[in-house]
N, C-alpha and C positions, 0 to 999 in steps of 0.2 A: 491328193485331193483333200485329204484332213487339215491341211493348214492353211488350207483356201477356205474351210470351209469355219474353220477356226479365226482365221482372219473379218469374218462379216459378222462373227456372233462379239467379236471385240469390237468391230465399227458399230452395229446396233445398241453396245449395253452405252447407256448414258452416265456422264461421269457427275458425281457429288454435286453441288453447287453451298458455294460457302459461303455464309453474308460478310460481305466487304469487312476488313477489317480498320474498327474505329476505337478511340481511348476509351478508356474506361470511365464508364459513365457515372459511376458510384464508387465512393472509395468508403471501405470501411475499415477504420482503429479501434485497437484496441490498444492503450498506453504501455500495460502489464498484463501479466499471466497470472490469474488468479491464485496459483500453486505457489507462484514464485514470491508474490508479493503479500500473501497468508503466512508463508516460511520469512520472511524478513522481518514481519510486522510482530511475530512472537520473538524474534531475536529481540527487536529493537525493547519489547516489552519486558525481556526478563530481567536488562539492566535495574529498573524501577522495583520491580519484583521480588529481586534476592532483598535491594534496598530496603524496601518496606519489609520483606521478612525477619533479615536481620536486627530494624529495631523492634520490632514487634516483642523478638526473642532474649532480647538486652529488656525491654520494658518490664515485659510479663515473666519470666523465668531469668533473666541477670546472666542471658550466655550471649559471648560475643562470637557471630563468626565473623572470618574471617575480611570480605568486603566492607562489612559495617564495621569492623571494628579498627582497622584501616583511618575509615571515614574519623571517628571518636578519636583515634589517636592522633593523628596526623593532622587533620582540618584548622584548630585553633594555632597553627605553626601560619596555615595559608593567608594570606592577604583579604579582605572582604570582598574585595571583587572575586577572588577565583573561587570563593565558597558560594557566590551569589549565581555564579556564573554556573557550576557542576550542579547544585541544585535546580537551576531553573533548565541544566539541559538534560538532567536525567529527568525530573518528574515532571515535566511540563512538554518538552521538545519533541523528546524521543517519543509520546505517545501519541503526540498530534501527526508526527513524522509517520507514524506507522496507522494510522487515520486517514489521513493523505494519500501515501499508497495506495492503503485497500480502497479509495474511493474513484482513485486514476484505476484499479485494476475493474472495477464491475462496470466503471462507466463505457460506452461505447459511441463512437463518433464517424457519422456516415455524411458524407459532402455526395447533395446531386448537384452533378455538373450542369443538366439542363435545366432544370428550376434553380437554382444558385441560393440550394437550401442548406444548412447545416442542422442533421440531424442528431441530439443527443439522449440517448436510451441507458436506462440502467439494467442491469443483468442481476436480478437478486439470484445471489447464491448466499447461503447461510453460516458456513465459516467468515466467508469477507464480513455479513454485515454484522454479525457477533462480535468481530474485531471492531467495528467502526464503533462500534456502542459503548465496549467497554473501554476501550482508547479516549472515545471523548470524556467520557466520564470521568475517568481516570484522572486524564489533564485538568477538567472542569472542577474537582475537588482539592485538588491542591494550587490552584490557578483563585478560589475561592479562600481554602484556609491559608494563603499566600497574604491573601487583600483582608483578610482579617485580622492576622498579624499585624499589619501595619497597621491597621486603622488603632486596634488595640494598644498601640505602641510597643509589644513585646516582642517582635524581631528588629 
């Protein structure tokens, strides 16, 4: 008698009801990870970095380490292209490049499929855009004392 009776309490209970399954109606991107591409963007930065340090430390106190000094000994052996070319990719490239990233990491891209809109949002976090500031800058100074030089005619 119990699994008779068991049997009508399973016919009465009513099962879920799932809504139809349809695509996804919104897609949302994000390019990078903000972690990942904050950790890249100081890598790509400290090439410039030691750079600018080392002559700082040849300018101001007359010591050579070892990356700049590298640069000092070696460089007037290289051709003016590959001296034109390692200049313009450590201090100009690599800070735009790490600019760039952190600008693909905070922005965010949502496509609605039924309005056939493309939504673009920025996500301020404050490491990324400290990178984005001092990156441009960065580049934007020596991108400037670059066109100076020449105008001057002393490069």
């Amino acid at each position: 008698m119990e699994s008779n009776e068991f049997e009508k309490k399973l016919e009465n209970i009513s099962s879920p009801q799932l809504p139809p399954l349809q695509h996804q109606e919104k897609l949302k991107l994000s390019i990078l990870s903000t972690k990942k591409s904050s950790r890249a963007s100081l890598i790509l930065l400290a090439f410039p970095f030691i750079l600018f340090l080392g002559g700082i430390l040849q300018g101001a106190f007359n010591i050579l380490l070892p990356p700049w000094s590298w640069m000092v000994k070696y460089s007037p052996l290289w051709p003016v292209w590959l001296r034109v070319l390692v200049y313009v990719m450590i201090v100009i490239v690599f800070p735009l490049a790490a600019a760039f990233i952190n600008i693909l990491s905070i922005t965010w891209f949502e496509f609605d499929k039924k309005q056939k809109v493309l939504n673009i949002s920025i996500r301020i976090r404050t490491v990324n855009m400290i990178i984005i500031i001092v990156t441009t800058i960065i580049a934007l100074l020596f991108i400037g004392h670059s066109i100076g030089e020449w105008i001057s005619g002393a490069g």
